[in-house]
C-alpha positions in Angstrom: 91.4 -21.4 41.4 88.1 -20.4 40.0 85.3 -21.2 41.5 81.6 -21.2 39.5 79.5 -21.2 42.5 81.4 -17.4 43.7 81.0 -16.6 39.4 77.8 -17.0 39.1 77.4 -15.0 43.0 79.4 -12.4 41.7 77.6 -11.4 38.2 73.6 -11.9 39.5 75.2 -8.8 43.1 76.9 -6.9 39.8 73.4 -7.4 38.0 71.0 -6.5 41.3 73.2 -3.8 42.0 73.2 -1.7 38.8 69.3 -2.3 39.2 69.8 -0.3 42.6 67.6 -3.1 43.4 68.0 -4.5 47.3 68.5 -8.6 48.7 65.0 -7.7 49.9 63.1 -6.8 46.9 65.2 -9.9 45.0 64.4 -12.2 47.0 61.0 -11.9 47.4 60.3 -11.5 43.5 62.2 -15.0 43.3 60.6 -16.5 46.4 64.3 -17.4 47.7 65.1 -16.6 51.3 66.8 -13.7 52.3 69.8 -15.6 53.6 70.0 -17.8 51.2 70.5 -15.6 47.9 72.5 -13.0 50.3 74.7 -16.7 50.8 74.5 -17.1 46.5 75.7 -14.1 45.8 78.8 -14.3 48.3 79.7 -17.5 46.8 78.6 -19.6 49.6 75.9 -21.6 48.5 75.5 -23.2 44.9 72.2 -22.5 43.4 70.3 -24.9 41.6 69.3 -24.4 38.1 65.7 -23.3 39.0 67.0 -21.3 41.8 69.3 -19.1 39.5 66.1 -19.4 36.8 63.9 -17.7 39.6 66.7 -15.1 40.5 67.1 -14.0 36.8 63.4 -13.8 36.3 63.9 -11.7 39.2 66.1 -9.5 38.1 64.6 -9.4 34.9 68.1 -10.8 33.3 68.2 -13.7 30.7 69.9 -16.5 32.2 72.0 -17.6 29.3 73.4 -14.0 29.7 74.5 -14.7 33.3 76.0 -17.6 32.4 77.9 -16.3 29.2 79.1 -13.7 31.7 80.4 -16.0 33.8 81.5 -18.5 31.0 83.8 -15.0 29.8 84.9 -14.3 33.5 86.3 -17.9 33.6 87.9 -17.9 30.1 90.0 -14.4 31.2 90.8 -16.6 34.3 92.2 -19.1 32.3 94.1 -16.3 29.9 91.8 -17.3 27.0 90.6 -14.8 23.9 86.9 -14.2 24.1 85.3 -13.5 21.1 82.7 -10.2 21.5 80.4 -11.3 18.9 77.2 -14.2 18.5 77.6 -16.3 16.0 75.4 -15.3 12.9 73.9 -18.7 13.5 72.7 -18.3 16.7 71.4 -15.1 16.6 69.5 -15.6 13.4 67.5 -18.8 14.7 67.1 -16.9 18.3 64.6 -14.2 17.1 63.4 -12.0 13.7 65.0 -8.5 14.5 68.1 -7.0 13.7 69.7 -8.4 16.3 68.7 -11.7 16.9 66.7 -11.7 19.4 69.5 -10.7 22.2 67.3 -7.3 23.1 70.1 -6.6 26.3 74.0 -6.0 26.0 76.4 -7.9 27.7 76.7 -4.4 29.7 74.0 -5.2 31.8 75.7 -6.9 33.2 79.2 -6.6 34.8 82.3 -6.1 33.1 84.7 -8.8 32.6 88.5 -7.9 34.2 
């Protein structure tokens, strides 16, 4: 069974970690105990939707690209196709440039599978 809270725990460790960015230095930019986002990022606690705002601010991560990370983890959980592209839509009223807006990759983040 999936589980969103250990998901979302998963991608923002995979995310701090490539930063080679420690608990310590997260947690104070997001003014989140210690414990506590150690206990988020295990899976153990479920973090409200300010909490995970503050912790991608943090980590200097767009929140709606944690969650489509974890949105993709828990479609290739379910053996659904995940389509790698944004719809021309979306990107076109998210921002002026060339891409849309989305200035990061997906590959900030961790890989799905």
């Amino acid at each position: 069974m999936v589980v969103l809270r250990r998901e979302i725990g998963d991608v923002l460790r995979d995310a701090r970690q490539r930063q080679g960015r420690t608990l310590r230095e997260v947690s104070s930019a997001a003014r989140v105990s210690l414990g506590y986002l150690s206990e988020v990022e295990r899976g153990q606690k479920e973090a409200s939707s300010e909490l995970l705002h503050s912790i991608c601010e943090a980590l200097d991560v767009p929140m709606s690209l944690v969650l489509r990370e974890v949105s993709d983890r828990i479609a290739v959980a379910e053996g659904l196709l995940i389509p790698d592209t944004v719809p021309a839509e979306l990107a076109a009223s998210l921002g002026s440039g060339p891409d849309g807006g989305w200035a990061r990759s997906r590959a900030e983040l961790a890989s799905v599978g």
